[in-house]
C-alpha positions in Angstrom: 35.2 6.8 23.3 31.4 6.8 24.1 30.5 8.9 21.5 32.5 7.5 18.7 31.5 4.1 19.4 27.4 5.8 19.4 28.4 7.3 16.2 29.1 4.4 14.6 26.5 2.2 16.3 23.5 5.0 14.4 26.2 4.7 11.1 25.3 1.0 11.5 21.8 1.3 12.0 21.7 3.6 8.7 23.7 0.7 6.6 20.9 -2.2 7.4 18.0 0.3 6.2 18.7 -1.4 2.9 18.4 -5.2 4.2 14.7 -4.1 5.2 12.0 -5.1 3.9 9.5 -2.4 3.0 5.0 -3.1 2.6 2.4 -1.6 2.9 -0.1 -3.2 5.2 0.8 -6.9 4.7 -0.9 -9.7 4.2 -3.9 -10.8 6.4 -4.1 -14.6 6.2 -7.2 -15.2 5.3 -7.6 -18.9 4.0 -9.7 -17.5 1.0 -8.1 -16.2 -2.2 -9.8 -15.9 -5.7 -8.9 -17.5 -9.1 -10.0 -15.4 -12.7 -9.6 -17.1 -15.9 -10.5 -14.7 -19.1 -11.1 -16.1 -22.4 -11.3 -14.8 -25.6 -14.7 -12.8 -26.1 -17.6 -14.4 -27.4 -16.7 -18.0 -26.3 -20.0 -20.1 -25.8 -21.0 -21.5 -22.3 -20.0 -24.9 -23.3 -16.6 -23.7 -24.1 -16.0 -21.8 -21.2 -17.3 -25.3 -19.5 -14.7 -27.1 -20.7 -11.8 -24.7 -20.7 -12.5 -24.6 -16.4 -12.3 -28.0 -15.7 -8.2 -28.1 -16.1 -8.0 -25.1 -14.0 -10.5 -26.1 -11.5 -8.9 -29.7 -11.2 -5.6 -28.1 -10.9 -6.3 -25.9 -7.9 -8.3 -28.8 -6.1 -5.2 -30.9 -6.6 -2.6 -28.6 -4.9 -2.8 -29.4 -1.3 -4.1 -27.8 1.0 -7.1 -26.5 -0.7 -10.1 -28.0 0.9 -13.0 -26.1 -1.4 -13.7 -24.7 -4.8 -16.6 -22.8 -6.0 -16.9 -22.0 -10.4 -18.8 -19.4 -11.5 -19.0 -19.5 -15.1 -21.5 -17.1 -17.2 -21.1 -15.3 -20.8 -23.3 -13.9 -23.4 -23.1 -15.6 -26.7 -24.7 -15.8 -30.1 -25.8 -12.3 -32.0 -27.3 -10.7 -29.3 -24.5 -11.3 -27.2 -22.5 -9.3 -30.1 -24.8 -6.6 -29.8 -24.8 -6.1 -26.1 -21.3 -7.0 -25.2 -20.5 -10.0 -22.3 -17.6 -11.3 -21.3 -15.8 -14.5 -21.2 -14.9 -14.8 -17.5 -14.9 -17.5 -15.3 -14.3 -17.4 -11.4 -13.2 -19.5 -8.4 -13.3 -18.5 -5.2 -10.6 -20.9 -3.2 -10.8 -21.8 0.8 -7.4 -23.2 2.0 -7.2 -24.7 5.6 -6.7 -22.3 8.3 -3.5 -23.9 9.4 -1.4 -23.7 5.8 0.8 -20.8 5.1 -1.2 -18.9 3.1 1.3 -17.2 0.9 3.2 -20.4 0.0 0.0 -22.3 -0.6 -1.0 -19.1 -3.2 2.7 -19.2 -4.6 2.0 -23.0 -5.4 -1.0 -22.8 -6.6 0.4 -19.6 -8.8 3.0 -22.4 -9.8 0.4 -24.7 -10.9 -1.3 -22.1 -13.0 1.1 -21.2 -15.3 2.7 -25.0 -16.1 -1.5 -25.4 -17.7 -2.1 -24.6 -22.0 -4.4 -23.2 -23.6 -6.7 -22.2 -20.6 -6.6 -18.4 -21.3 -5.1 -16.0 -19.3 -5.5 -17.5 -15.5 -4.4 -14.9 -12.4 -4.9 -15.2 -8.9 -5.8 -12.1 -6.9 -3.1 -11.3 -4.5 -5.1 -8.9 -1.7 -3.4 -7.7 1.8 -5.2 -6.7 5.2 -9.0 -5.1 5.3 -9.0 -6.8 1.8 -6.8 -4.1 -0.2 -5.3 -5.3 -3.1 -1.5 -6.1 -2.8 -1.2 -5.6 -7.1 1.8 -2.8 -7.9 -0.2 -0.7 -10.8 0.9 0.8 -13.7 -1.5 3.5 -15.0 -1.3 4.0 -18.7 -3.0 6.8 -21.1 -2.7 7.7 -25.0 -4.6 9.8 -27.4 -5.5 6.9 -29.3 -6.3 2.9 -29.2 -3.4 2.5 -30.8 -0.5 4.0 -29.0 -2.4 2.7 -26.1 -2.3 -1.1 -27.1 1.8 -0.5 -27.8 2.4 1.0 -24.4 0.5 -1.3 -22.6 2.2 -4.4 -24.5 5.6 -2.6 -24.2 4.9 -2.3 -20.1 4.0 -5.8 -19.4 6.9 -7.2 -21.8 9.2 -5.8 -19.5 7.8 -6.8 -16.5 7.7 -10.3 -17.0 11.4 -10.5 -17.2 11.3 -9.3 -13.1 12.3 -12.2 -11.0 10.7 -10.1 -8.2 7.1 -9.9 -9.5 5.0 -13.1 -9.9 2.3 -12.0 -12.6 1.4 -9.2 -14.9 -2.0 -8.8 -16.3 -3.6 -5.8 -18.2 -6.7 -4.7 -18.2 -6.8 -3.3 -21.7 -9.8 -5.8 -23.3 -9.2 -7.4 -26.2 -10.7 -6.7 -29.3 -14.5 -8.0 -29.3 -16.2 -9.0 -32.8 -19.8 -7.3 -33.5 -21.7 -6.6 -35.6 -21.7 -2.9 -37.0 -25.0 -1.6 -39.0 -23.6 1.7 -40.5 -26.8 3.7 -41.7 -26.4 5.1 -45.3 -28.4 8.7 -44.7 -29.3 9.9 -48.3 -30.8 5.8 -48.8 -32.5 5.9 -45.0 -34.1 9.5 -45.6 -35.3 9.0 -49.1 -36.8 5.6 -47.5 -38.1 7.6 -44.6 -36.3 6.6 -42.3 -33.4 8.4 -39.7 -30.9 6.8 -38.3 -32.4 6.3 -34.9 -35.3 5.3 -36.4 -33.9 2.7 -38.6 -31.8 1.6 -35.0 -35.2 1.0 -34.0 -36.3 -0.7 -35.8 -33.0 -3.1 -36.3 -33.0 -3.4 -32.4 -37.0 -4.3 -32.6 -36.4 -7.3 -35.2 -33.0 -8.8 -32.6 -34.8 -8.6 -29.3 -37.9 -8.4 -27.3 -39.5 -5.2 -26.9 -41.6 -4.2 -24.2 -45.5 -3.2 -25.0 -46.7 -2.7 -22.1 -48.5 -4.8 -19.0 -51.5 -6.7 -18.5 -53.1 -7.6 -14.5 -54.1 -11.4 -14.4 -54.9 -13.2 -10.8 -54.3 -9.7 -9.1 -50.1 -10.3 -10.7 -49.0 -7.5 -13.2 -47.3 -8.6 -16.1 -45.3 -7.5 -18.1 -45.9 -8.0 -22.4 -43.3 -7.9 -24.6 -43.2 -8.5 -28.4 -40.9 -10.3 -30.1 -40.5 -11.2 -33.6 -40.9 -15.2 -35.0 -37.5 -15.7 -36.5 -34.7 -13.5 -35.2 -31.7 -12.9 -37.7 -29.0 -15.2 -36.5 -26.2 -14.5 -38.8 -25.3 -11.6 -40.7 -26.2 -12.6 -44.0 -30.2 -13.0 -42.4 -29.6 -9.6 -40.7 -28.3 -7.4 -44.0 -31.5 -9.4 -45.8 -34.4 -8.1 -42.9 -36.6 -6.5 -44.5 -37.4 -2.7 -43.7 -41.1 -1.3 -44.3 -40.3 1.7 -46.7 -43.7 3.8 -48.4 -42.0 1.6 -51.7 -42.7 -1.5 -50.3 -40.1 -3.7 -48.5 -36.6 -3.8 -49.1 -33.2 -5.3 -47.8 -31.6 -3.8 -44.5 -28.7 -3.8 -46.7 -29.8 -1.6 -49.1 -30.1 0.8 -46.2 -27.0 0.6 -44.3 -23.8 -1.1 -44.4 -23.9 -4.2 -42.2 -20.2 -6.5 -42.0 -18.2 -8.3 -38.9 -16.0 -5.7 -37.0 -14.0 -5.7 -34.0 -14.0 -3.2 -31.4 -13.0 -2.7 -27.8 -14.9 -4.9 -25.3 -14.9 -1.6 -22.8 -13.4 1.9 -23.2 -12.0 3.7 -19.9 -10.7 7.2 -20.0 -8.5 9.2 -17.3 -9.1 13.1 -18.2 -10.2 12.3 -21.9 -7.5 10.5 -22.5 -7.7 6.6 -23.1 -6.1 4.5 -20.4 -4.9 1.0 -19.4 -3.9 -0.5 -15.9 -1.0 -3.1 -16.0 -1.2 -5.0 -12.7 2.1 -6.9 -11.1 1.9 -9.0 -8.2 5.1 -9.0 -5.9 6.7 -12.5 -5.9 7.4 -12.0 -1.8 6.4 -9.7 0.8 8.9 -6.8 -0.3 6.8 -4.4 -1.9 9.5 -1.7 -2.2 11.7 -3.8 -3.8 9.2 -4.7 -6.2 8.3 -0.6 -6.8 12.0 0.1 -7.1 12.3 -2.8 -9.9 8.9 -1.6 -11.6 9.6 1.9 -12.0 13.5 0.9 -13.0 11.2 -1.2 -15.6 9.0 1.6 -16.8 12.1 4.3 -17.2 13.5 2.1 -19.6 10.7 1.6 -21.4 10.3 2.9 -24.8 6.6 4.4 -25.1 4.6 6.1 -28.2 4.9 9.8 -28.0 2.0 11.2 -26.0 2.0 8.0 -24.0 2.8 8.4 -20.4 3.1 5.8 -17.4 2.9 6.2 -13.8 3.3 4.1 -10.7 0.2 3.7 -8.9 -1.9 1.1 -6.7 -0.8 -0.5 -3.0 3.0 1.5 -4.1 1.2 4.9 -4.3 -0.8 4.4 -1.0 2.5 2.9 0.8 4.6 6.1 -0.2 1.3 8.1 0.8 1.1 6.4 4.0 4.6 6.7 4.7 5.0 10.5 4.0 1.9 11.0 6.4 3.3 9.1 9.5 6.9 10.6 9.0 5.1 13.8 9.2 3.0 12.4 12.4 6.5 11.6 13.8 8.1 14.9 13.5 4.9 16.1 15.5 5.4 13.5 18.1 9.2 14.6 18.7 8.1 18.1 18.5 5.1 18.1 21.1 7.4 15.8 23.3 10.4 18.3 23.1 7.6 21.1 23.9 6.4 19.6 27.2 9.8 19.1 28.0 11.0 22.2 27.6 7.9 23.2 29.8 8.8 20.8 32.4 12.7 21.1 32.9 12.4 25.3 31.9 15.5 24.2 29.7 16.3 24.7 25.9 18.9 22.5 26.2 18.4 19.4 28.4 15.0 18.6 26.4 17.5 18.2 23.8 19.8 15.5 25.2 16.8 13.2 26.4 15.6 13.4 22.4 19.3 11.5 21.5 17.2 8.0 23.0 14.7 8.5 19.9 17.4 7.6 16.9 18.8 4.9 19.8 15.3 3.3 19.5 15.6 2.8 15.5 18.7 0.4 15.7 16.9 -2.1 17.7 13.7 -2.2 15.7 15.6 -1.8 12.5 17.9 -4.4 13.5 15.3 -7.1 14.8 12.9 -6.7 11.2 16.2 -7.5 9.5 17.1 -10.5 11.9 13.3 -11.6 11.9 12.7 -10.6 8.0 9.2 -9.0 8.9 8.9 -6.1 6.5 8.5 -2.6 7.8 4.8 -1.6 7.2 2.1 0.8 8.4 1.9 -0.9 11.5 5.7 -0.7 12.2 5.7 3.0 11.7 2.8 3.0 14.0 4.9 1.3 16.6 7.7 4.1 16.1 4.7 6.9 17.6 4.8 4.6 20.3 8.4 4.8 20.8 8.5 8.2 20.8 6.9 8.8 23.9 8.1 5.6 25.9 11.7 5.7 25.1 11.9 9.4 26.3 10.2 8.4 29.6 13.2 6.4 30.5 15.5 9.5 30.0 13.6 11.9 31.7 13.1 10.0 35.0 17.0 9.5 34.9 17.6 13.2 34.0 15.1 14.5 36.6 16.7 12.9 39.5 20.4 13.8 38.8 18.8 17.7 38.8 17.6 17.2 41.9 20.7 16.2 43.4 22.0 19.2 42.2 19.6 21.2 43.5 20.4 20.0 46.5 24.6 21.0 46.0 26.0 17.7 44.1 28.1 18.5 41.5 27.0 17.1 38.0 29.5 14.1 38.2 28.4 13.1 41.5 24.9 13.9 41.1 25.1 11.2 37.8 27.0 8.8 39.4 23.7 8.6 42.4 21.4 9.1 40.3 22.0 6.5 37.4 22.8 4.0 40.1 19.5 5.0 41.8 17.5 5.2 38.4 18.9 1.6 36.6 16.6 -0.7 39.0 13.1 1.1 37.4 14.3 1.7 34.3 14.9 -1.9 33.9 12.1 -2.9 35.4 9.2 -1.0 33.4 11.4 -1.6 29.8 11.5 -5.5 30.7 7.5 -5.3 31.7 6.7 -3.6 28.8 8.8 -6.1 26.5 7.3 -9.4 27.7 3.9 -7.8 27.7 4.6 -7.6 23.7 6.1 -11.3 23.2 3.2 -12.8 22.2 2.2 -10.2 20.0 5.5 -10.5 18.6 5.3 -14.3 18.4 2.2 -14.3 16.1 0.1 -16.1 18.1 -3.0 -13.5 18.8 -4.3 -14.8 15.7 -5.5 -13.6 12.3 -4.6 -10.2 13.9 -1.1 -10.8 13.9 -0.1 -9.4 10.7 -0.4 -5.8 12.4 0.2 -6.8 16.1 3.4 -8.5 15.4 5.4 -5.4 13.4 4.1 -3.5 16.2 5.6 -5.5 19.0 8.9 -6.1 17.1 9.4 -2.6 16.4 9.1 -1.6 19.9 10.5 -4.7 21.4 13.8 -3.9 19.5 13.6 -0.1 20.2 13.1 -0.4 23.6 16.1 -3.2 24.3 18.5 -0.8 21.8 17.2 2.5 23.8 17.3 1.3 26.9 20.6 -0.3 27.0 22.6 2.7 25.3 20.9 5.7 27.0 21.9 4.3 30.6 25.4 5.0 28.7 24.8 7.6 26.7 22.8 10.1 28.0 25.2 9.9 31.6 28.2 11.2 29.0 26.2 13.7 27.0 24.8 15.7 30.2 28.6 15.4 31.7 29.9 17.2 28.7 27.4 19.6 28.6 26.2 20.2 32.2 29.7 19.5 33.5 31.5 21.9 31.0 29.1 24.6 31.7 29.7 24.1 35.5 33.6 24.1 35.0 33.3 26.9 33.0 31.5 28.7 36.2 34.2 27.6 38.3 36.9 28.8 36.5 35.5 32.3 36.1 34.6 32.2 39.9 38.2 31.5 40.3 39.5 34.2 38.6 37.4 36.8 40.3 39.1 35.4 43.5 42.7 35.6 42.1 41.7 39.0 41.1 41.0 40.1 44.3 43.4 38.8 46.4 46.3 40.2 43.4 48.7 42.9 45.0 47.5 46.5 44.3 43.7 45.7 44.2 41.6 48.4 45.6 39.8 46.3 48.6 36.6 46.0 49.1 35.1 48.2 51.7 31.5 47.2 53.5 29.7 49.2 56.1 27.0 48.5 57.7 24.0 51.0 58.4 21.8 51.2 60.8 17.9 52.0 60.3 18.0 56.1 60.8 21.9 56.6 60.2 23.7 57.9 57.3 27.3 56.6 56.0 
């Protein structure tokens, strides 16, 4: 009856692992988050200008949030069209120390998205030591094009996830410039290559440096500049080039028009790539990662196009595959010493059945307490390892030694649980009140490691200790008993063989030192 109700105590532990909550590291609680607002490239300054004040007046109105800081900055005009700048604007938030941070992001998230017309507004989501807490989506193609489908394709289906709050991609959008396309036969017969033409082009649209000049004891540095920079494109295809005919148009040269192009260009192995980024709506990352790549199976993607899972998912499966190595280790090494200790194959064995004993109680009170299981949690499993066997082996040691000393097994467990349930007790309850506050949240901004920890091997240690006082005692008696009953059974039957009519009996003699038989 023992057993059975055991068995179906581990079949019940195994049922709640899907009521867990899964993460990675978890978040901090900092009381500083950041806000980015990206708007279409080339915007001016004063644009930008006005396009934060909606957001920034939105975040300072959501309470809670006692500062914000705007950093706006952008390139503009032809120049900027020549050497790129974006159209971002930043705010770096601090909340008061006493909010909940995740609901005062969620509402400020909330906030966010009821605004128009204010670009494409996110708020970076980050978890402890500052990692980001985004689910990625790594996306490459052979071309722009396929690329721009996939990645439109991807975040189309994740916005339709009620557990992810935002998607953003980091694909850029297409940026106007202007494109001077050098005819060669025209720029040689002018004498002129196509760097030197470039040159000459990039001389005329910005300073160039000349050299430097030592005034006062300062060097400075000289740069020359031309009066009237082109400022539109019709002033740039008519600058005039020096040619050994006399001047002549730019555009008789080259080709010079509008054209839009790709703000920035990343490649992954020579092949053009995207990142889509989604921010888990709660603290159940593997919820999130199940729906996401459910999400990207179903997606239909340009042929050549591939999508993979990557981001705080791919470092949680990493971490997890490395610490359920570093636990098969533990159990190994402890079941070595063991065996060293006891000189047994077997008892080592039947002091490990209080290790899957200790994952009801910590699975149990994450689910009852809705803390996710993390990197920290696992961490508290090591622990468990080694403390939850301590409990058996001090029971299991004494009940040997009363059998050393010519107990039977049933007697000697009877002593030597009753002996061993005072410490046993005693050193599980110390060790679980030393981990209350931890558990409790209340060692501070540490708490979002400490308090996995503690519940993890709060709830292994009440779950352990209270069925391997039960357990283990039935487990040795089947095992040591039956081997001891099967001794006295052969022991009887060599007896009842001897003492059967028609036995030979047994003859002894005794010799004395110097005598023969």
């Amino acid at each position: 009856m023992t057993l059975v109700i055991a068995a179906l105590v581990l079949g019940g532990t195994v049922a709640l692992i899907p009521f867990m909550k899964t993460n990675f590291i978890g978040s901090s609680g900092q009381n500083t988050f950041q806000v980015t607002q990206e708007l279409p490239i080339g915007t001016s300054l004063d644009a930008m200008d006005a396009a934060s004040e909606p957001v920034e007046q939105a975040i300072r109105d959501t309470d809670g949030v006692e500062t914000v800081q705007t950093s706006i900055g952008s390139g503009s005009g032809l120049t900027a069209a020549f050497g790129g700048g974006g159209a971002t604007i930043t705010y770096s938030v601090t909340t008061d120390e006493g909010a909940d941070q995740d609901a005062l992001q969620a509402s400020v998230r909330g906030e966010l998205e009821s605004l128009d017309d204010v670009g494409e507004v996110t708020l970076a989501a980050s978890s402890g030591f500052g990692a980001s807490s985004d689910i990625e989506v790594d996306i490459t193609a052979s071309n722009a094009e396929d690329l721009q489908a996939a990645a439109d394709a991807v975040v189309t289906e994740l916005d339709g996830i009620d557990s992810i709050a935002q998607v953003s991609s980091n694909l850029s959008a297409s940026q106007p410039y202007v494109a001077v396309e050098v005819n060669r036969a025209d720029a040689a017969a002018a004498g002129y290559s196509e760097v030197a033409l470039g040159g000459f082009v990039s001389a005329a649209m910005q300073p160039q440096r000349a050299g430097s000049v030592v005034i006062d004891e300062k060097t400075l540095t000289i740069y020359l500049t031309a009066g009237d920079s082109p400022a539109t494109v019709e002033e740039l295809s008519a600058l005039e080039i020096p040619t050994p005919a006399g001047l002549v148009r730019l555009d008789s040269l080259a080709t010079v028009e509008n054209v839009d192009g790709p703000a920035s260009v990343t490649t992954v192995q020579g092949l053009r790539s995207a990142t889509v980024a989604a921010t888990p709506a709660g603290d159940d990352l593997g919820t999130a990662s199940g729906a996401v790549a459910a999400s990207i199976d179903s997606v239909d993607l340009p042929a050549g196009t591939t999508a993979s899972i990557g981001g705080v998912s791919a470092d949680q499966q990493e971490s997890f595959s490395q610490l359920g190595l570093a636990l098969l280790a533990a159990i190994l090494i402890v079941y070595i010493v063991m065996v060293a200790t006891f000189r047994s194959l077997l008892q080592p064995l039947l002091l490990l059945v209080s290790v899957p004993f200790a994952a009801t109680g910590a699975i149990a009170l994450q689910v009852i307490t809705g803390v996710p299981l993390g990197v920290a949690s696992l961490v508290g499993v090591l622990m468990l390892v080694g403390i939850v066997v301590t409990n058996a082996i001090v029971l299991v040691d004494l009940v040997n030694q009363y059998r050393d000393r010519g107990m039977n097994v049933r007697d000697a467990l009877v002593h030597g649980s009753s002996r061993r349930l005072r410490p046993i007790l005693m050193t599980a309850l110390a060790t679980i009140f030393a981990l209350l506050p931890m558990a409790l949240g209340i060692t501070g901004h540490g708490g979002f490691i400490s308090q996995p920890l503690a519940l993890v091997v709060i709830g292994g240690l009440v779950s352990s200790t209270a069925l391997t006082l039960v357990v283990l005692p039935v487990l040795y008696n089947l095992v040591e008993g039956g081997r001891e009953r099967r001794r006295e059974r052969r022991a009887a039957k060599g007896a009842d063989a001897a003492d059967a009519p028609g036995s030979t009996p047994a003859v002894t003699a005794e010799v004395s030192p110097g005598e023969g038989i």
